[in-house]
DRENROVO-985669 format. One record per residue: x, y, z of N, C-alpha, C in turn. Coordinates in steps of 0.05 Angstrom, whole numbers, plus 5000, padded with zeros to 4 digits. Atoms other than C-alpha are relative to their C-alpha. Example, Ala and Ser with C-alpha at 12.3 -4.5 7.8 and 13.67 -1.06 7.14 Angstrom:
! DRENROVO-985669
501849765000524649105156501850245000 498449764999527349795143498550225014 
//
This chain:
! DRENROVO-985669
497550135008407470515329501649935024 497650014976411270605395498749715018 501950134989405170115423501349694989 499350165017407369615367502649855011 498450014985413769625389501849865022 499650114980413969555457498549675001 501250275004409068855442501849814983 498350065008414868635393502449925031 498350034986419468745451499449785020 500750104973415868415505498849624987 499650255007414667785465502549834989 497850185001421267635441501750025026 499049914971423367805517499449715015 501850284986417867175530502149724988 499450285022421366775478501949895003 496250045001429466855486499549725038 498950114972429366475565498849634986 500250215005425865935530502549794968 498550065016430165905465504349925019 497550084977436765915514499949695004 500550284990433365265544500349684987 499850265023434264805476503449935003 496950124994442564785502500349825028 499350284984443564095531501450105021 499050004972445664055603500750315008 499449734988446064765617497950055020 501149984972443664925688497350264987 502249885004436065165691499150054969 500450055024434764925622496749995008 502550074990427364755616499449694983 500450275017428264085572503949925001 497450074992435063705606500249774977 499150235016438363145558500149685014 501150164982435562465580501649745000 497350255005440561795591499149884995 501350325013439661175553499349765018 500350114984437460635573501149654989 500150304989440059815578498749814994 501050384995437659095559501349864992 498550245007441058415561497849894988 502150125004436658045512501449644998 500350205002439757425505503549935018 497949954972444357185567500449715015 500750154972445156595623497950055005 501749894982438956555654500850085028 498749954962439156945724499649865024 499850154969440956645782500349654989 499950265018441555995734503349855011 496950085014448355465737499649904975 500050085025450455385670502049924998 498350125014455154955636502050184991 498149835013461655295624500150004972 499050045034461755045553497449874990 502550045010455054975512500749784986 499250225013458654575461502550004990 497050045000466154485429500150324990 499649785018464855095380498450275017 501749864983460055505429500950105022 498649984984462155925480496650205009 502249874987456256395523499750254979 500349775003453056835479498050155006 501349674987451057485501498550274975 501749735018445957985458499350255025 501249864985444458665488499650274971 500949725015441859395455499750235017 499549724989442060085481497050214984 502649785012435260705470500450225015 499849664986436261405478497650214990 502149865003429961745474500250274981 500349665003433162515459502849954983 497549975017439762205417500249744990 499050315024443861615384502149905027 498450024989447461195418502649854994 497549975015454761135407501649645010 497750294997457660465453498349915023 500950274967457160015513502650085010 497250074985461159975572499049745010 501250394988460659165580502149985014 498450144977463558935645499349725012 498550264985465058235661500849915018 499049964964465558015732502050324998 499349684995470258585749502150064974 498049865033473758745672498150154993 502749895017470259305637500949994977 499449995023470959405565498250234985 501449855015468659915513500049874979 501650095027464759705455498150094987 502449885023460559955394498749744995 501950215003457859185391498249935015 502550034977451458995407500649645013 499750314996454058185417502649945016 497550064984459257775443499049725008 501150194992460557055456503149985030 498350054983464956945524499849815011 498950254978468056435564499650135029 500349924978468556455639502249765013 498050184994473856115684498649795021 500749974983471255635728501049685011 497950224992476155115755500649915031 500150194976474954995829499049735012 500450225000474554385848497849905026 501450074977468554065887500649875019 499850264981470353705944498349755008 501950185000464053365943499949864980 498950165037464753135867501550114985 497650064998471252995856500650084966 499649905021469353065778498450324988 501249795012465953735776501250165010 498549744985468154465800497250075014 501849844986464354905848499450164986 501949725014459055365812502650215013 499249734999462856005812497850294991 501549805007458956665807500750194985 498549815019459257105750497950164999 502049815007456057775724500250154971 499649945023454858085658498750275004 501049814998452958855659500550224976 500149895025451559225601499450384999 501149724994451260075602500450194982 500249865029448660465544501250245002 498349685001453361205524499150054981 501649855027448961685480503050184982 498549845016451762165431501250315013 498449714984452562725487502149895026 498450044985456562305534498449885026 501950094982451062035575500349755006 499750304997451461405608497749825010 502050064993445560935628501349915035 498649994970446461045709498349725010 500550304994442860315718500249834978 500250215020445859865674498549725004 502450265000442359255649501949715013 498150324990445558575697498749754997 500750234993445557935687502149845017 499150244987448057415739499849735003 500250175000449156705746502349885011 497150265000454256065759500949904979 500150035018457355795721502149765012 498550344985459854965728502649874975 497950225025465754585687501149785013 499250224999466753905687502849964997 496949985009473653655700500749724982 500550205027475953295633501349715018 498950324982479152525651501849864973 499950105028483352165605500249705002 501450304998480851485588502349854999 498550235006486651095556502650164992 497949955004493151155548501849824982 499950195018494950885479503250044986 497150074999501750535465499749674994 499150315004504649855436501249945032 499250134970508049765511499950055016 501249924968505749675578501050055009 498749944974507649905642502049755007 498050294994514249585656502449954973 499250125025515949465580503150075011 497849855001523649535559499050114970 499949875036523749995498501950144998 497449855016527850335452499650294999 499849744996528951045451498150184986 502249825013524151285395497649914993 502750075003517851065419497750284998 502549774993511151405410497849905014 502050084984504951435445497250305000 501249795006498351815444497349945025 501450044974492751885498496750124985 502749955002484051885497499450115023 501149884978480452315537496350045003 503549914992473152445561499950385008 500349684987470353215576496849914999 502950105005462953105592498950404991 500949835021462753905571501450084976 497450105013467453835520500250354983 498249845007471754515500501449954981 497150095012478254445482502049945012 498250124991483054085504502950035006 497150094996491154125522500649825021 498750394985495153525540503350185008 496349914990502753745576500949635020 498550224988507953115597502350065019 497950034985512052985650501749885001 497850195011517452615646502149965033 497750034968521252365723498750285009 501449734980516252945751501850264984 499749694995518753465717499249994969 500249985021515753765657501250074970 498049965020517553725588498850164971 500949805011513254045552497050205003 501549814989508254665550496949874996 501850224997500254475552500150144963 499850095024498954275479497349944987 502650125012492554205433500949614990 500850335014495553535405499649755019 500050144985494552945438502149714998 498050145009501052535406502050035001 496349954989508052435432501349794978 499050135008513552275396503550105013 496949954992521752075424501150094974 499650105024525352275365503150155001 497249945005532952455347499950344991 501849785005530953215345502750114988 497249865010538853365324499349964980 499950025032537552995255497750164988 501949875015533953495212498449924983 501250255022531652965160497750005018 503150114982527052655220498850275006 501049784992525453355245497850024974 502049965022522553535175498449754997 503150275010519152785166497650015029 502049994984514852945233497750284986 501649775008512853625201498649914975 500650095012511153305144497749774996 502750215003506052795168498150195003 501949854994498852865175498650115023 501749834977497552915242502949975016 497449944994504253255270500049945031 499450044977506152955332501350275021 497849744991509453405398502949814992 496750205007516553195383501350055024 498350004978520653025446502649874990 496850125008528752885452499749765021 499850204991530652225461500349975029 499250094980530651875527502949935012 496850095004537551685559498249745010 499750214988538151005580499049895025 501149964976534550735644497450035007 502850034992528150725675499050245012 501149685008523751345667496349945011 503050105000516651405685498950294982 500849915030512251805626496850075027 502649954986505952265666498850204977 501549785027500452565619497750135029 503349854996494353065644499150204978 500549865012490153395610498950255013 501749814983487154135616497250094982 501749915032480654405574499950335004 500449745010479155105557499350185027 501549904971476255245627501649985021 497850074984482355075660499249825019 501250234982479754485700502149784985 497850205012485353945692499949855014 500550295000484553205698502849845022 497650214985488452675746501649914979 497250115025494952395717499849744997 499350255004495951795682502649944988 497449965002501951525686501149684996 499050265005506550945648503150035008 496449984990514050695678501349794968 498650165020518650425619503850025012 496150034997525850215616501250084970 499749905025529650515560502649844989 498150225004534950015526501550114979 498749855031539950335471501949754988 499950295015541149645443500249864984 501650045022536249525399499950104971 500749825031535749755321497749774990 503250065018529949635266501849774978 499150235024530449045217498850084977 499950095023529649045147498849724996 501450314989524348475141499149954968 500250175023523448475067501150134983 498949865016525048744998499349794977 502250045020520648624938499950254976 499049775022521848844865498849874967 500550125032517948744796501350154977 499749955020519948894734498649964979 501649825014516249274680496149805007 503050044998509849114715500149645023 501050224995511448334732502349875018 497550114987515647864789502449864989 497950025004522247714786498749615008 500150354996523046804769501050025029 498650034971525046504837502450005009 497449975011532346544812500550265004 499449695009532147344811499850094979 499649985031532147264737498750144986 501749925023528147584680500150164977 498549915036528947714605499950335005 499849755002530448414591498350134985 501549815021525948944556500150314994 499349795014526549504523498250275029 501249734975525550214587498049905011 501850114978522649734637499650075017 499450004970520849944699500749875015 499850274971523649664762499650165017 501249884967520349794831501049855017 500150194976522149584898499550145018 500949914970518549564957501349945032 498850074974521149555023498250045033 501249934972518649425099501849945008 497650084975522149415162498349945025 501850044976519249335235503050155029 498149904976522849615306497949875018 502650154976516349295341501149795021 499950154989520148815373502250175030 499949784977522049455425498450114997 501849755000516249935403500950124994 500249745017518750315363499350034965 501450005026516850485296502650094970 498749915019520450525231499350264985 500249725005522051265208499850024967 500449925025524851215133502449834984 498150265017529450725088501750214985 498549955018534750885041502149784983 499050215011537950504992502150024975 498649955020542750324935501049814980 500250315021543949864874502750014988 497550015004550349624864500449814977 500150165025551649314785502449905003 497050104999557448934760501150165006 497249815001562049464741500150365018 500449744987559150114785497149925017 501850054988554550234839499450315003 500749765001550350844858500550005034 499750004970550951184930498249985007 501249964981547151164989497550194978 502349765008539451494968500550225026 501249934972537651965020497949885012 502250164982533151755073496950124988 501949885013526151745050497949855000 502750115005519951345022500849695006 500150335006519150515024499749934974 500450135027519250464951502450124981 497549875013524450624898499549854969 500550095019523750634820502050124980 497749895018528650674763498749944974 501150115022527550584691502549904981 498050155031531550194634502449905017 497950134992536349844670501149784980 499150165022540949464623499749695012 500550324983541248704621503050025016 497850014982546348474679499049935024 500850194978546948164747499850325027 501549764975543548724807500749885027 501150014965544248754884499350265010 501349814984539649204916500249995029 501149924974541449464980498050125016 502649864982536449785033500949915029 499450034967537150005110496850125001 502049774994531250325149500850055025 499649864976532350715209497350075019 502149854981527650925276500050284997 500249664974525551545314501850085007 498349864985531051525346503249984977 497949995025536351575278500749745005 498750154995538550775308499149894963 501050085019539350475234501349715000 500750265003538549715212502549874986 497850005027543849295181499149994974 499949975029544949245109497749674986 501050235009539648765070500850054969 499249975026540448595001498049884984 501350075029536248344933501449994983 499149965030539048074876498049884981 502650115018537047924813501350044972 497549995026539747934741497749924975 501050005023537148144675500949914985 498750255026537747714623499150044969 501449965034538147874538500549694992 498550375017537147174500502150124978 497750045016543147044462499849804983 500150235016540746454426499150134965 499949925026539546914364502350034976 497450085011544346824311502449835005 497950114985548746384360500849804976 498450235020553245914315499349755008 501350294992551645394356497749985016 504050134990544644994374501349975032 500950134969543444894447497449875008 503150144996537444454467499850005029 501250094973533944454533498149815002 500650235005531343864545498550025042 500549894964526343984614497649735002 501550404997523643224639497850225023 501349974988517543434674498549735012 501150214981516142644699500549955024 500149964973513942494760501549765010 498050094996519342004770499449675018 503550144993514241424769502949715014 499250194990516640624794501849824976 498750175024520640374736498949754983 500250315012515839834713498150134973 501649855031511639874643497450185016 502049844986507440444648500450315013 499249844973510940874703502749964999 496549985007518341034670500650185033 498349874980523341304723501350304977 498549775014526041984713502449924982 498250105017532541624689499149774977 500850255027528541174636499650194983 500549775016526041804612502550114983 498449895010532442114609500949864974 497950115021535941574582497549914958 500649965027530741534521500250264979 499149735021531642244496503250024998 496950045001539242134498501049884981 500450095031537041624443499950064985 501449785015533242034413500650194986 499249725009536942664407502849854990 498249974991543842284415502850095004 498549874993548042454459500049855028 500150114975551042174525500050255021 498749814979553142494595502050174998 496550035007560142564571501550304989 499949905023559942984519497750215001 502749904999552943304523500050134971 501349955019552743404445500349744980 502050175024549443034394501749944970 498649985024551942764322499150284984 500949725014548543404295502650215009 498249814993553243864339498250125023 501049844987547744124377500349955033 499449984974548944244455497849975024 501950054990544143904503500350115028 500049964964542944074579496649925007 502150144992537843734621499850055022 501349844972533143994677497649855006 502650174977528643644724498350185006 501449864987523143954738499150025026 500950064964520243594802502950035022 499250044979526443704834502550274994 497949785000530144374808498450155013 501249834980527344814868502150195008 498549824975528845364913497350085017 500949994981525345384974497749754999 501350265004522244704960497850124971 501949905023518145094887501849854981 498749905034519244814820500250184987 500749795023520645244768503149944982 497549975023524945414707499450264998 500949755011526746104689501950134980 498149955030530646554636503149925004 496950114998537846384668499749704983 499450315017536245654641498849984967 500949935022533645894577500950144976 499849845014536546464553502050044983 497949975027541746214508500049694984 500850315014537445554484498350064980 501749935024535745534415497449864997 502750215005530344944419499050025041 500950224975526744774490498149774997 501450204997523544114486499550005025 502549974982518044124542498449765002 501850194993515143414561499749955034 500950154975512343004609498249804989 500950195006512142354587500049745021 500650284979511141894647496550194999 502749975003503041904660499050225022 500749804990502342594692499950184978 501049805012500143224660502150224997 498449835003504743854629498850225026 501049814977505144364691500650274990 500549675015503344964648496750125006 502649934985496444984680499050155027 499949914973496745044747501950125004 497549935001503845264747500050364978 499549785021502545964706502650164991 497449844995509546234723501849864976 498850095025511645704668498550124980 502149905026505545894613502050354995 499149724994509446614631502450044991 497249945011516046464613500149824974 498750135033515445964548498950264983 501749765010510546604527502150174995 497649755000516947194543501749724978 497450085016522146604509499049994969 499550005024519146494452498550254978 500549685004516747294440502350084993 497349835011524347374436500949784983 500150125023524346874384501049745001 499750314998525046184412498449844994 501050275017523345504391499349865021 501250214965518944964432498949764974 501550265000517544244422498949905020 500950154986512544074465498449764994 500850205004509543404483499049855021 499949984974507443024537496549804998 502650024991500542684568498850215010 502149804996494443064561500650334996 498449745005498243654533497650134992 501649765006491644014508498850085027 502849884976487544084583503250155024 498349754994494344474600499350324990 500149655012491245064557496449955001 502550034997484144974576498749835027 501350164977478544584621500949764998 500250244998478743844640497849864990 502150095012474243684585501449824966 498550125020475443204522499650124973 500149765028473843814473500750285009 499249734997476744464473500550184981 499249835015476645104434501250265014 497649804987483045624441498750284990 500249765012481646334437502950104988 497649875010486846784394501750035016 498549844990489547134444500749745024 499550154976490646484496502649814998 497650175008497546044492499749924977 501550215025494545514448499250234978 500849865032491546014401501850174992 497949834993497146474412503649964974 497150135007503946124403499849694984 500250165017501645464384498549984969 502749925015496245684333497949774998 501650155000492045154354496650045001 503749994995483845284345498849805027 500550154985482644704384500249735004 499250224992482244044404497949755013 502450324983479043284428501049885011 498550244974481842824479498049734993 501450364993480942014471500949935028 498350054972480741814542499049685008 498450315005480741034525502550034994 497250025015486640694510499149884964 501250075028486040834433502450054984 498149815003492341224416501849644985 498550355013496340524368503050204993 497549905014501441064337499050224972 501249885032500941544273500549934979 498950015033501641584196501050244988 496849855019507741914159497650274992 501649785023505842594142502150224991 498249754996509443204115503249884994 497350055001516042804102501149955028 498750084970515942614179498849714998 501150434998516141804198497149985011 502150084983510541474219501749895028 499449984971510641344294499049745008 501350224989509340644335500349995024 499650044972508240484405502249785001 498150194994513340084440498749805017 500450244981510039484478501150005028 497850084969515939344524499350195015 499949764972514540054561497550045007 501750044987507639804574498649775007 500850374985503639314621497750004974 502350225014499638834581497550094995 501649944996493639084603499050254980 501249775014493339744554500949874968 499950075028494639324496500850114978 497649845012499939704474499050344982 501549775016495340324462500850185028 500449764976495041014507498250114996 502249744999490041474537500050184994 499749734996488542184545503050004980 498549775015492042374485498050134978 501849765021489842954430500349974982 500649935026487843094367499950344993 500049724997488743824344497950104976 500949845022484444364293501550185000 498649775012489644824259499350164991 501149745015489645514249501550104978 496949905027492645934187501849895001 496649984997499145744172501349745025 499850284991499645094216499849834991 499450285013501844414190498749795014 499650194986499843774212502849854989 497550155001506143284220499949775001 500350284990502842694253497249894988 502650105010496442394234499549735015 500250244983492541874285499349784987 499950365010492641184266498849785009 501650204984486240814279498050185017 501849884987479940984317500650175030 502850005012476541434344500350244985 499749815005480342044309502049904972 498550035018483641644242499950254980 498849915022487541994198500250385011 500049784990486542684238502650125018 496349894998493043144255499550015042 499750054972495342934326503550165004 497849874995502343364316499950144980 500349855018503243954290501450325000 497849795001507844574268499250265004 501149695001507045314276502450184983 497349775003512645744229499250164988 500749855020508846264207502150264997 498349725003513346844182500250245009 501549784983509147304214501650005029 499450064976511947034281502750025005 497050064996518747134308499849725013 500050244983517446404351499149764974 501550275020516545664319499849875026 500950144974512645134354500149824992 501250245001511444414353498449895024 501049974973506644184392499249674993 499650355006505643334396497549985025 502249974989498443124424501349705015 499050204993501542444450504550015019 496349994977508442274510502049894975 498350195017514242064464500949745010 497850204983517741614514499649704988 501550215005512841074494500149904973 499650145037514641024421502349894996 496450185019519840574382502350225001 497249805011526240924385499550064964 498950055030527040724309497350284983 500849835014521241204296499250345013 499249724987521341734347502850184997 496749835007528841964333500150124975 500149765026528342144262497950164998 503249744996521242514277501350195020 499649804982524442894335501650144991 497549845014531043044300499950184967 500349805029528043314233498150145022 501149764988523043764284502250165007 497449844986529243984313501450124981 497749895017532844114255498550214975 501849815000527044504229498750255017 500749774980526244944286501950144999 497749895001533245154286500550104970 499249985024533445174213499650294991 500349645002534645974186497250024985 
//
């Protein structure tokens, strides 16, 4: 037993110096704790120049990993030319500075030398005593800036709140800041944007409308007065910064922005050339506005405006958009003001728009009014080719009524309008001011031109609105059907088109000989005869290009042609259907050209039928 024992003793005697030996770093261990070890795997190549900047979004990246044979390992000490840093990451993308300038090329920098050293720390505090290096150069191009973009050259005079914005080149392209000088001394810090703006930096309005755009300018305070010179450079990410480019201006406080137009429809459609247009029930009205400062370079900032009625006006808007919309404006006579202001708060004088809504009044009115609108072309006075005053003076017959007096044995109240020569800005037209308190409009053009409801749509537009609000039309005239159609001697109207519309005409034929002798009595209206005397010889007392109509529902004939190549077929004809607030007459043949003795009582029972409750 004692044998036993001592062999117990003398083996765990063998055993303890080795069990001791499993405690890390303790002197005369027999198994020491071993240091990790280091690799850059993905780096600069060594001894390589590389491009400071791979690409805009790219900057150098660096992979490395750490192996500890006898543990774990916990970090890195990554050092950077001379920065170290601690890190648990195995990555990293870095920049590098490298901004000296070659003397030899003027656009590159001198390679600079850099180092990247990577050194693994285990879980006992161990460090890898040869970390893993990489070295290299590293080059950056110095950026340039190409253009220097602006409405005015070197030299210009301008106004105080100009802008201006600048192009650049980087052949490794980073990122960019742009800083300005201003008379050599700087005015602001370097800047990603590349857009200047002068601007009134006291008014808070403009302050907020720069923050508000999409691509937010730097905002600079106005210039004073005087001649200034304006230096840009740029720098990129690498700090390598570009030669200056540099513009001189003169600054002029002088100048303000114009007001160059002012444009306004109502519920959808333009105002007559008058300002005028019937009223409708919560119309919209819009108006648009431009301005310009271009004639210094500068730019218009923001308008404001205000609409002043008869009896009240509204204030000043605030400053704001180029457009402005109200709804339901009553009928009445409008002036729309509007200013616009710069950059630099200088604002514009006062422009104005008027314009004036109009309700017809010819509803219930006690008394008739007739418009009476000569559309002849104001031909040579001989047969054939009446003069505007031959014209006149036959509907004067007709209806009568002199100068004097301007009403009729009936009572009814005439007024008379030229067409070829009631203008503004050299345009015919007629609009609701000459309308909108006429119970009848008679509508010819009886010298040998055509009704200008064709080409002229702005009229088709307004007999359409007058007699929607429940007016009356006698039209008449040469070639009065290829006003609502082609230049063909047959035509069919769709429903929805004037003619099928308001006249209720289906359609129609044109004789374009002279065939036209006069009509036969229809309906309790006269028969009709040409007059000789008001033509040359040669048409044998007949006319051309006149119509024949096909009536729809509820349309009368009145006239009936007399003689080939359309006998006995309705060449005038009524529209009163009940359905309709409007009545029509519509006459396929010019009156001018007929007998008084039978044109006057045919015109004056239409008339007294149109008006009639």
């Amino acid at each position: 037993m004692k044998i036993k024992a001592l062999l117990l003793v003398a083996v765990l005697g063998a055993l303890l110096p080795l069990l001791n030996g499993c405690q890390p770093g303790t002197p005369g261990t027999l198994i020491p704790n071993q240091a990790p070890e280091s690799r850059i795997v993905v780096a600069p190549m060594p001894n390589a120049n590389q491009d400071h900047y791979l690409s805009p979004e790219v900057m150098f990246r660096v992979q490395w990993f750490g192996f500890d044979p006898d543990g774990q390992i916990v970090g890195y000490w990554l050092k950077v030319d001379a920065d170290s840093v601690w890190t648990t990451r195995g990555d990293s993308a870095i920049s590098f500075k490298a901004f000296e300038t070659d003397p030899n090329h003027p656009v590159k920098t001198v390679p600079l030398p850099h180092s990247i050293s990577v050194a693994a720390v285990d879980d006992a505090g161990a460090m890898d005593p040869s970390p893993a290096t990489r070295s290299f150069q590293a080059t950056n191009s110095i950026p340039a800036i190409t253009e220097f973009v602006s409405e005015f050259l070197n030299g210009s005079l301008v106004g105080a709140g100009i802008s201006f914005s600048i192009t650049y080149n980087d052949s490794n392209p980073s990122g960019i800041f742009t800083r300005l000088w201003i008379d050599n001394q700087p005015v602001t810090d370097w800047d990603s944007r590349t857009k200047f703006q002068f601007c009134a930096m006291s008014d808070p309005t403009i302050l907020s409308a720069i923050d508000l755009g999409l691509t937010t300018p730097v905002s600079i305070s106005l210039l004073p007065a005087g001649n200034h010179t304006l230096t840009l450079r740029v720098m990129d990410w690498g700090g390598a910064v570009s030669d200056s480019v540099a513009r001189t201006i003169t600054v002029v406080d002088t100048v303000k922005p114009a007001l160059e137009s002012i444009t306004s429809t109502y519920s959808g459609l333009d105002y007559y050339p008058d300002g005028s247009v019937f009223y409708a029930d919560e119309a919209p009205t819009i108006f648009s506005l431009a301005g310009s400062a271009a004639s210094y370079y500068g730019d218009v900032e923001a308008f404001r405006y205000r609409l002043v009625g008869q009896n009240d006006s509204m204030a000043w808007s605030s400053w704001g958009a180029s457009s402005f919309d109200t709804l339901g404006l009553p009928a009445g006579a409008y002036r729309f003001e509007a200013q616009c202001r710069d950059w630099a708060g200088v604002v514009s004088d006062v422009s104005s728009y008027s314009m004036q809504i109009v309700e017809p009044t010819f509803s219930g009115s006690a008394s008739i009014k007739v418009a009476v609108i000569d559309e002849t072309r104001d031909g040579n006075s001989r047969p054939g080719s009446p003069s505007d005053a031959q014209c006149d003076s036959t509907w004067r017959v007709i209806l009568g009524y002199d100068t004097t007096s301007w009403v009729t044995s009936q009572g009814w109240i005439v007024s008379e309008l030229d067409y070829t020569t009631h203008k503004i800005n050299d345009i015919s037209y007629i609009s609701p001011l000459n309308l909108f308190d006429k119970s009848v409009v008679i509508w010819h053009a009886d010298d040998k031109a055509e009704l200008n409801l064709k080409t002229a749509v702005q009229n088709k537009r307004l007999l359409s609105e007058y007699l929607d609000r429940g007016g009356r039309l006698f039209l008449c005239g040469w070639d009065v059907g290829e006003n609502f159609g082609a230049d063909t001697d047959s035509l069919a109207f769709s429903a929805n088109s004037f003619a099928g519309k308001y006249l209720r005409i289906l359609g129609g034929k044109r004789s374009n000989d002279k065939s036209f002798a006069g009509t036969i009595a229809v309906g309790g209206y006269p028969a009709l005869n040409n007059d000789p005397a008001k033509m040359p010889p040669a048409w044998n007392a007949k006319l051309e290009k006149c119509w024949i109509f096909y009536p729809a529902h509820r349309t009368e004939t009145i006239a009936a042609w007399n003689g080939v190549p359309f006998d006995s077929m309705g060449c005038a004809m009524k529209n009163f259907s009940p359905l309709n607030r409007w009545r029509t007459i519509t006459c396929g043949f010019p009156i001018y050209f007929l007998a008084d003795s039978g044109s006057q009582p045919f015109v004056r029972k239409a008339i007294a039928e149109l008006v009639a409750p």
